[in-house]
C-alpha positions as YAML, in Angstrom:
chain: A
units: angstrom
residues:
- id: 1
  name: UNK
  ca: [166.57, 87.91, 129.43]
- id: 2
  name: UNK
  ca: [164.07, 85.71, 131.14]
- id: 3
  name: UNK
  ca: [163.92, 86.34, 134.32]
- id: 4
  name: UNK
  ca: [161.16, 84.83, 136.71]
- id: 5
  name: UNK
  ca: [158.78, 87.79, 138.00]
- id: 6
  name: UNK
  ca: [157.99, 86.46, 141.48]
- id: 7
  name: UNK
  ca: [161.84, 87.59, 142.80]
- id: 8
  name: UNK
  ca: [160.32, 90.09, 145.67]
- id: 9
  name: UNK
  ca: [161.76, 93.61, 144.98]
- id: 10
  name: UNK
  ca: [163.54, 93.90, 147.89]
- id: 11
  name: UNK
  ca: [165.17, 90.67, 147.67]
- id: 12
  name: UNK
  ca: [169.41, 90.74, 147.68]
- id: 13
  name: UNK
  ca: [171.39, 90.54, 145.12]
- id: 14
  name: UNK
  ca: [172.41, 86.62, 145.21]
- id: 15
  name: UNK
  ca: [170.12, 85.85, 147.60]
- id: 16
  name: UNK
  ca: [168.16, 82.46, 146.95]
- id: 17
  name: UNK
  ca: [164.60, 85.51, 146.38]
- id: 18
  name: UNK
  ca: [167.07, 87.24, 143.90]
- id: 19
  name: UNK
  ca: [169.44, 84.86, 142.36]
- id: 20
  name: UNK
  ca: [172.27, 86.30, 139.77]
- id: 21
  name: UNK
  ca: [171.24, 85.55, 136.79]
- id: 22
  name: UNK
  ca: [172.70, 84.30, 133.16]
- id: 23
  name: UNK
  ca: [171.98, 86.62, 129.84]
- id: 24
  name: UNK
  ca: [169.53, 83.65, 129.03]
- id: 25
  name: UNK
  ca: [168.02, 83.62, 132.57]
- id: 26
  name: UNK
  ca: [169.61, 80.32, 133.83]
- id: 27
  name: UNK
  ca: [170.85, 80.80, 137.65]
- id: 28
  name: UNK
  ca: [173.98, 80.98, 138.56]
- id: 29
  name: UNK
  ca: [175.14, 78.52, 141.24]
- id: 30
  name: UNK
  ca: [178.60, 78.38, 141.34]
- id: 31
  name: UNK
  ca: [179.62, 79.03, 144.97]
- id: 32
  name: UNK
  ca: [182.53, 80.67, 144.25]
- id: 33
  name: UNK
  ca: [181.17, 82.83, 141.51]
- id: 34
  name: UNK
  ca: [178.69, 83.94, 144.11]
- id: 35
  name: UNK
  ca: [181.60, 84.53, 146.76]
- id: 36
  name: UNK
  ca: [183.47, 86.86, 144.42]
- id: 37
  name: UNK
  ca: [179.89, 88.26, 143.54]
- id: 38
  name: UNK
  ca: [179.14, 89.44, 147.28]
- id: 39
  name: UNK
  ca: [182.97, 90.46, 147.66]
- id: 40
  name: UNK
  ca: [182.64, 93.08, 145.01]
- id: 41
  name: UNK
  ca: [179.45, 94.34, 146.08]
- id: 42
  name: UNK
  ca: [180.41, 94.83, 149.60]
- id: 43
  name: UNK
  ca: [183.59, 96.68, 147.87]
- id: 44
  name: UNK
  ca: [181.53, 98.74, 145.78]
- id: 45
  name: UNK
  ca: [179.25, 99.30, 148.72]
- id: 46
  name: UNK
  ca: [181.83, 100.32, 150.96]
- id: 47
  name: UNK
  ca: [183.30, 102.86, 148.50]
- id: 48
  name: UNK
  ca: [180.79, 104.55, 147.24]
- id: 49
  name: UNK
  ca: [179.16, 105.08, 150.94]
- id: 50
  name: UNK
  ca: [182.84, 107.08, 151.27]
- id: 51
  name: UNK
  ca: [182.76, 108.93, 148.35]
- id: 52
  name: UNK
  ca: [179.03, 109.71, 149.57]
- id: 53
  name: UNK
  ca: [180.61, 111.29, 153.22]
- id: 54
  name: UNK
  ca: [182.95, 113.25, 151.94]
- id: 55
  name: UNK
  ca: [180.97, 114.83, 149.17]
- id: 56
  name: UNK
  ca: [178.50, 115.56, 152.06]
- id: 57
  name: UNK
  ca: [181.50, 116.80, 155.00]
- id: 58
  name: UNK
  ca: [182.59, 118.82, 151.58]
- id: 59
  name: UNK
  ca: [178.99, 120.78, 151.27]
- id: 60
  name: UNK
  ca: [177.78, 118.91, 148.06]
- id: 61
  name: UNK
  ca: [174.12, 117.78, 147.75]
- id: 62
  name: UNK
  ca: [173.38, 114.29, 149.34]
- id: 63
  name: UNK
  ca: [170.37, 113.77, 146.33]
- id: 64
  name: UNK
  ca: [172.92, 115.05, 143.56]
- id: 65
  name: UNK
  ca: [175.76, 112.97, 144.79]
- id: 66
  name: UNK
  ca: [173.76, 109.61, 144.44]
- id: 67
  name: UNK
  ca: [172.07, 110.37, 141.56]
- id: 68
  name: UNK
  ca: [176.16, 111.09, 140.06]
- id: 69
  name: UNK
  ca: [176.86, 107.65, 141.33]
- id: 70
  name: UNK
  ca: [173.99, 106.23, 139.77]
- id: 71
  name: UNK
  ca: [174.80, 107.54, 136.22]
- id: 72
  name: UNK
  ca: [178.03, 106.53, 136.61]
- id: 73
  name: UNK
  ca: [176.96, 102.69, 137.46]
- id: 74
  name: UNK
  ca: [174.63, 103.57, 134.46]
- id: 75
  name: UNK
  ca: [177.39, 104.10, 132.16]
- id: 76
  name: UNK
  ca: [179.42, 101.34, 132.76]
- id: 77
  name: UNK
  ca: [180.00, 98.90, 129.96]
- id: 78
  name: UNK
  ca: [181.75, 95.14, 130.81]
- id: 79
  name: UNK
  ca: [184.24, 95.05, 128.38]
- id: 80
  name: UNK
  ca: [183.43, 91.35, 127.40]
- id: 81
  name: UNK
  ca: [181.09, 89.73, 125.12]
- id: 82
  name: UNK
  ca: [179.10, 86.37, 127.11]
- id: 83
  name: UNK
  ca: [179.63, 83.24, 125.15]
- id: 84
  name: UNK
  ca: [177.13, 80.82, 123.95]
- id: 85
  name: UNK
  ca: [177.37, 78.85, 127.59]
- id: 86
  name: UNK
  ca: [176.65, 82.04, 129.24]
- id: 87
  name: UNK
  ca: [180.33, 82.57, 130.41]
- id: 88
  name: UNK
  ca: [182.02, 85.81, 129.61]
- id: 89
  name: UNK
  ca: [184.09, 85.28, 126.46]
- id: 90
  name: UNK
  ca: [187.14, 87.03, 124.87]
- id: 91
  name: UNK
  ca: [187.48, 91.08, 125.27]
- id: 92
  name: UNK
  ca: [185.79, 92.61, 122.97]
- id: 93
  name: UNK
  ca: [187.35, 96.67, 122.37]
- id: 94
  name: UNK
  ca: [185.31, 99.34, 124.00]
- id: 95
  name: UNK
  ca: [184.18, 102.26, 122.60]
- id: 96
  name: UNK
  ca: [184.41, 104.47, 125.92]
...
């Protein structure tokens, strides 16, 4: 992927700095793309900061609990193979 190097690092997600990107690097700019985009990341936001509580109100580790959430994010596969056009295509089987 080709993706411009002056994006600062602490730049949103989506933001206009930080734009979601294509597999070939084009940007997206479909508004409602972007909607759904911000939607799930406020979702995913939102429930891992609870899973982060009660793992803490339950005694576990703060550090250990994010870095479980981050391998888990890490081991996430989409399910779908992107198209020539850069739009996700037919489901492709997973191995998970």
């Amino acid at each position: 992927m080709n993706v411009p190097s002056s994006s600062p690092p602490n730049a949103p997600y989506g933001s206009p700095q930080n734009p979601w990107r294509r597999p070939d690097g084009s940007v997206i700019a479909c508004t409602e793309k972007l909607k759904v985009m911000q939607e799930n990341l406020a979702e995913l936001r939102q429930c891992a900061q609870d899973a982060l509580e009660d793992a803490v109100l339950m005694g576990c580790d703060e550090a250990q609990v994010k870095a479980a959430l981050q391998a888990e994010i890490a081991a996430l596969a989409s399910g779908y193979a992107p198209e020539a056009d850069g739009e996700a295509g037919a489901a492709v089987k997973n191995p998970v």
